[in-house]
Every structure is written in C-alpha cells, then in structure tokens.
C-alpha positions in Angstrom: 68.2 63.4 93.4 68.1 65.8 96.5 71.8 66.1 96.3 71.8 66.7 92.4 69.2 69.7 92.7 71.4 71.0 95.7 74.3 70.7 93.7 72.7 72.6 90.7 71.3 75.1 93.3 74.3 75.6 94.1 75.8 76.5 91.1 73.7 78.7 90.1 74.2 80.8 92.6 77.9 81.3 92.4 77.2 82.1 88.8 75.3 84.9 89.9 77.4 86.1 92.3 80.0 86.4 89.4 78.0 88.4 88.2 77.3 90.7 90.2 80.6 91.5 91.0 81.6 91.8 87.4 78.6 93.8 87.1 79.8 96.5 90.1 83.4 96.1 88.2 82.0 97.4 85.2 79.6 100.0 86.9 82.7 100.6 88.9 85.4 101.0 85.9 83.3 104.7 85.0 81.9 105.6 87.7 84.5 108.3 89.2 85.3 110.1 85.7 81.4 110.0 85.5 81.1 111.7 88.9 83.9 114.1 88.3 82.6 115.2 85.0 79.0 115.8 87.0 80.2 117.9 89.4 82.2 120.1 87.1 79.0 120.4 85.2 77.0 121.3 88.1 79.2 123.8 90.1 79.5 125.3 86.0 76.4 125.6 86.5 76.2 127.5 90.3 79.3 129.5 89.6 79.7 130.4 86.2 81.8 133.4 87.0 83.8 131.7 89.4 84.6 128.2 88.9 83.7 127.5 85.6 86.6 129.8 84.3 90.1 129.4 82.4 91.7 130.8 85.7 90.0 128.0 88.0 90.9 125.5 86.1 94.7 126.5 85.3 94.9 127.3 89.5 93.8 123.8 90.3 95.7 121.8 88.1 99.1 123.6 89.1 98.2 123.5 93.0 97.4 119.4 92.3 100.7 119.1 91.1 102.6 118.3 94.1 99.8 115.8 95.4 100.1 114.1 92.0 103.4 112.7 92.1 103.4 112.0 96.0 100.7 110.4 95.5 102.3 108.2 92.7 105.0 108.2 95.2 102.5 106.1 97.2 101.6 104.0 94.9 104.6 101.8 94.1 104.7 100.7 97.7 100.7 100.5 97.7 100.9 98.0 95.2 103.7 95.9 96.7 100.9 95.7 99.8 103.3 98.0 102.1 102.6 102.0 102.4 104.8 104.6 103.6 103.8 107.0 106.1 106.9 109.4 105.7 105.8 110.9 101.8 104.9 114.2 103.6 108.3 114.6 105.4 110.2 113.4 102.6 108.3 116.0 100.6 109.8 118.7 102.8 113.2 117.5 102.6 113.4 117.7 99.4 111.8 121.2 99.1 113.8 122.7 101.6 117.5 121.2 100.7 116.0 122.6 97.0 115.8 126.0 98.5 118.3 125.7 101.2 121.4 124.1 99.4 121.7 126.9 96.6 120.6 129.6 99.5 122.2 129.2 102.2 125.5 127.0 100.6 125.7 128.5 97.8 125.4 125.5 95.1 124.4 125.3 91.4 120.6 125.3 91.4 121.4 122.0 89.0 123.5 120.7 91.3 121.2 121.3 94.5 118.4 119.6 92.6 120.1 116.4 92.1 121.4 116.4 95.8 117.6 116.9 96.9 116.3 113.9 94.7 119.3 111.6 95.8 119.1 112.4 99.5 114.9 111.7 99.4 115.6 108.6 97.1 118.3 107.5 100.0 115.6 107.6 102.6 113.1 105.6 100.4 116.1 103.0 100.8 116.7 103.2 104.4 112.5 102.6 104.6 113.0 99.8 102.5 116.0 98.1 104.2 113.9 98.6 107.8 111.2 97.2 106.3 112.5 94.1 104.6 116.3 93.6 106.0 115.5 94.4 109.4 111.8 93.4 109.7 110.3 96.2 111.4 106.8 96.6 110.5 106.4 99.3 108.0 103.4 101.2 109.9 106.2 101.9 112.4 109.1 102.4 110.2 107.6 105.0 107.9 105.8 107.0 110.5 109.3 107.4 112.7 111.3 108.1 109.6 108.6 110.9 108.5 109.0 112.2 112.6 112.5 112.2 111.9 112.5 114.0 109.0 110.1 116.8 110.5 113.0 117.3 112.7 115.5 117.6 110.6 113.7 119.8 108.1 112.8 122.4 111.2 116.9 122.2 112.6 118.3 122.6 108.7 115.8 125.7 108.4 115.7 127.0 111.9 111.8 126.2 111.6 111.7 129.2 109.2 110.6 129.8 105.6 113.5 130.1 103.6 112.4 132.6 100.7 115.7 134.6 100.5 118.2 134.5 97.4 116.5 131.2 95.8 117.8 130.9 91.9 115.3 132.8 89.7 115.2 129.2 87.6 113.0 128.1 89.8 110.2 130.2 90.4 110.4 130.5 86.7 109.6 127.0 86.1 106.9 127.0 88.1 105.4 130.1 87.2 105.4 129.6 83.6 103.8 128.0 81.1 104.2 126.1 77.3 101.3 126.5 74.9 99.3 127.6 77.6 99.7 124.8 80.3 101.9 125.5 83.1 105.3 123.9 83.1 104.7 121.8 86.3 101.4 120.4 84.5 103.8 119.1 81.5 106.0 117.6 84.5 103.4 115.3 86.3 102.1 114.5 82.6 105.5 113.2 81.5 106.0 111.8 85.2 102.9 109.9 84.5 103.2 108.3 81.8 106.5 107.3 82.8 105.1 105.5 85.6 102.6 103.8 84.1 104.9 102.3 80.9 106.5 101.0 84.1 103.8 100.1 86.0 101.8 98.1 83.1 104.5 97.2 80.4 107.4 95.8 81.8 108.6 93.0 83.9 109.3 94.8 87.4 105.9 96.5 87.3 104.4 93.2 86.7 106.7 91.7 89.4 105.7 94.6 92.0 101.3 93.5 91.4 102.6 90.1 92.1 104.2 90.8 95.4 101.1 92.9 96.2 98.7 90.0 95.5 100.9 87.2 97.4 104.4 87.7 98.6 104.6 84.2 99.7 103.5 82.9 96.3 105.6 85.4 94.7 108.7 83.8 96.4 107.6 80.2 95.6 107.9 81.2 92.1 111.5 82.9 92.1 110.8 86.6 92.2 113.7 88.4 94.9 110.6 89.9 97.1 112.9 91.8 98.9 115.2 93.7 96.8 111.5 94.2 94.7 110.3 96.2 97.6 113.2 98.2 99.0 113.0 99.1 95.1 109.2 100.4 95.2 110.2 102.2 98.7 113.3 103.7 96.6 111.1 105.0 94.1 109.2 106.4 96.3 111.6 108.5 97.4 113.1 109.7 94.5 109.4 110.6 93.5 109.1 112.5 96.7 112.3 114.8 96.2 110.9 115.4 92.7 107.8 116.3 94.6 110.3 118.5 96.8 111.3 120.4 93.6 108.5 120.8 92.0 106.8 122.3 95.6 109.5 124.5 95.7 109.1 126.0 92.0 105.5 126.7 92.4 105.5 127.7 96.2 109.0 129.6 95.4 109.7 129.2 98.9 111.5 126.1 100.7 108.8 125.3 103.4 110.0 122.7 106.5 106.0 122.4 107.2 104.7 122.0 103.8 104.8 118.0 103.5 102.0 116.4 105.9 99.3 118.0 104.4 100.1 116.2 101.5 100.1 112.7 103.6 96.3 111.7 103.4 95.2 113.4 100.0 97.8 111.0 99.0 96.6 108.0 100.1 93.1 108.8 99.2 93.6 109.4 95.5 95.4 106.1 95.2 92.8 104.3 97.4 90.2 105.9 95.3 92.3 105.6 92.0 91.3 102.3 92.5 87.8 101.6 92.3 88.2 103.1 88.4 89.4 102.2 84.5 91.3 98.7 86.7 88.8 98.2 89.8 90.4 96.5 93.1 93.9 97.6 91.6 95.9 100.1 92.1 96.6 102.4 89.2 98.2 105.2 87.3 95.5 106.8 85.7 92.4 106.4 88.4 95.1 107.8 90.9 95.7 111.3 88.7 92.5 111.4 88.2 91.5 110.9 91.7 93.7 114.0 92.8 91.9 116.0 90.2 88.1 115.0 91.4 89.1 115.3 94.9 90.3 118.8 94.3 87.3 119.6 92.1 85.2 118.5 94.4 86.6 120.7 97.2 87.1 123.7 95.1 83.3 123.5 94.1 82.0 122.7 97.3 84.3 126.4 98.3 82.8 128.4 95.7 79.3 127.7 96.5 79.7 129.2 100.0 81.0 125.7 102.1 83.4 126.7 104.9 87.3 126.1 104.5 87.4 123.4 107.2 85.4 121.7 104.5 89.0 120.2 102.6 89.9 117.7 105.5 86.5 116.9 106.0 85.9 115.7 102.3 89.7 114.3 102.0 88.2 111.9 105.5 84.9 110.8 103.9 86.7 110.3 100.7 89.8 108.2 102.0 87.1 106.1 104.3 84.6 105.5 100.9 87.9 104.8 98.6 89.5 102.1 101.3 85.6 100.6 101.8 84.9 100.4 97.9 88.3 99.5 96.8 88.4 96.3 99.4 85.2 95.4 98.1 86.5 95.5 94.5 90.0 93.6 95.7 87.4 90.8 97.0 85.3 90.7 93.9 88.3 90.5 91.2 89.8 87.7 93.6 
C-alpha cells in the first residue's frame, strides 16, 4: 500500500516537472522577439527624434551585418558541441586580403574575393583537422589559430589601415541599396536562409544536431563524426571570409584589427538565439534575431544618455544570461 502511494507520488511529480519545463519552453519560444519588440517601443517612445527614425533603423541593420554571418559562422560548430575562438581573426583575414590583394598586388577585385573566401575556408579546415585528426582540444586550437592570424593580418598590412586604391565595386556594394534596403542587408538575408534550408532540411544539418547531442551515439549509429566536424569548422571559415568581404564593402577599408570585437557578440547571439522559436537549440533564426535585439538594445540604451562603455557591458550580461538560460532549456528538452 505504502509503496503503491509512493509510487503514484512519484509519478505525479515527474508529470509536473514536464510541465514546467514545457511550460518555460513555450514561455521561452516568444519571449526574446517579445522583449525586442518592447524595447523598440519604449526607446520610440524616449527618442522619437532619434531612434525611432528611418535612418536608425537602416544604420543598425547595415552595421549588424558583419556580426550576422560570423555569428552564423559560429553556429555550425556550436551545434556540433565544438566552438571556434578564431571567427574574429579569420574575419580580418579575409577583409584585409579583400582590400590588400587588389591594392597592393594588383588582382581582379573578383578574383581577390574568391582568394579571401578560399584562404579563410582553408583555415576553418586546418581548425577542423587539429581538432579532430590531431586531437588537440579545440579551446586551444581555435584561440592559437585566431593569435596567429592577428599576426599575420598586422605583418601582411604593416599593422596599418589599408584604404588606398581599393576597387570602387566594393564600397559601392556596401554603400548602396535595392528597393530601399542596403545591399549587405539582402546578403545576410539570402545567407540566411541558405543556412537554415541547410541547417533544418537536409541530411548533413540533421547529421551536425546529432553530433551535438551525442558524438558517441552518433558514431554507434554510422554517421563519419569526423569528416562531419572538420566540415562545420570548414563552413565556418568560408562564412568568415564572406564576413571579411562584406566588412570590407561597408567599412571600405581593409582593417588587420577589425575582427575580435566581433568574437563575443558572436557567441552571445547564438547562445541567446537559443532560448527562442527552438529553445535549448541552436538556431538560424533566434541567432539573426539575437544580433538585431542585442544591437537594439545597445543603440537604445545610447540614445537615452548611457555611456559608450555601455556595449561590452550589455554584450557580458547578455552572453552570461544566454549561456545560463540556454543550459537550462538544453536540460529541460533532454
């Protein structure tokens, strides 16, 4: 009898604990695109002439561009359960060989493009082989390769800002616009839906969650873990010269410095792309629109009178919540 009523007791509490947690999924699911909407009704509100103009917003969705698709650069070796530290020096190599290569060497803007994307998606290799030939952990591997990278970008530059005879196509993309949007805008939008027919509708993006939610049981059932994740790693890479390209377009300057300030925005729009429209999973969507919150969070908080140091602050709290919530949301969908 005692054992029976323990037994029942018993049950009934796990059933409620289910639902919590599918309760603070749901809750969850909304809750950012709520907040965001919020606080671009509110700082309306406080800054009518400032924020809440046509300027404002075209200003921050081209300067989100480059954080957008480094931080989907992250996000195919997030998912995998890896993460790669060297987004931001990648970044810069592929700016400055952008810049540099037509510059200084004198090749077809077209040409030096591709060159810029293939070089970045080669390092995104080399991370991968480290990481899953060679076994070094990839906390170390990443973070040397984005040391080395620094160091290359400052010899190939001479630590300067190259600005001089870079092909008018460039700054002309980035400057301009199509029905209204700028050009770089239409970029991240086709990038992103790229990404995500990838991510969410076909075999490797399904294979790449897998490895991310068990790489031994991923192995078990026949999937190559390794040439999987030196994949994710490559993509990253190739995302980060695009990221290079795109930098220099809207920057119109090939910058050896520009990339680490792009590290942890990165990882806390991902991170906090998580807890929303897939909680506890990585995604395409809650990540751009992550990048965009962040930023109009920041961007309000400036208008009303917050000092500048206030960015990094908010990117901390905000990478600290997004790891704390999405964890919690990883453990309640497990």
């Amino acid at each position: 009898m005692s054992s029976t009523s323990t037994s029942a007791q018993t049950d009934t509490t796990g059933v409620a604990v289910m639902r919590s947690a599918r309760t603070r999924r749901q809750y969850s699911q909304w809750a950012l695109p709520a907040i965001t909407i919020a606080a671009i009704v509110v700082f309306s509100f406080l800054r009518p002439d400032t924020f809440a103009t046509l300027g404002n917003a075209r200003a921050i969705a081209l300067t989100q561009t480059i954080l957008v698709i480094v931080a989907l650069a992250e996000l195919f070796v997030l998912i995998t359960g890896d993460f790669d530290l060297s987004v931001g020096g990648n970044l810069a190599l592929g700016g400055i060989l952008t810049a540099g290569l037509p510059s200084l060497q004198g090749l077809p803007v077209g040409l030096s493009i591709l060159l810029a994307i293939l070089a970045c998606g080669i390092v995104g290799l080399i991370n991968g082989i480290l990481v899953n030939v060679v076994r070094i952990n990839a906390f170390i591997t990443t973070l040397s390769t984005g040391l080395i990278l620094a160091g290359i970008a400052t010899w190939y530059t001479n630590g300067q800002v190259i600005y001089e005879n870079i092909p008018k196509a460039l700054p002309e993309f980035g400057a301009g616009d199509f029905l209204g949007i700028p050009n770089p805008v239409w970029l991240i939008v086709v990038l992103m839906l790229i990404v995500y027919y990838v991510l969410d509708h076909t075999p490797f993006g399904r294979f790449l969650y897998a490895i991310g939610g068990s790489r031994e049981a991923s192995r078990l059932s026949g999937l190559n873990v390794r040439g999987l994740s030196i994949s994710a790693f490559t993509i990253s890479g190739i995302l980060c010269g695009i990221a290079g390209v795109t930098a220099t377009s809207v920057l119109g300057t090939g910058n050896p410095t520009v990339g680490p300030a792009y590290l942890l925005p990165a990882f806390a729009a991902v991170f906090l792309g998580a807890t929303s429209f897939k909680p506890g999973r990585f995604n395409v969507f809650g990540t751009v629109l992550a990048v965009f919150a962040i930023a109009i969070g920041v961007t309000g908080l400036q208008a009303v009178g917050v000092p500048y140091f206030v960015e990094p602050v908010f990117n901390g709290l905000v990478l600290l919540t997004a790891v704390a919530a999405s964890r919690r949301l990883r453990a309640d969908a497990a």
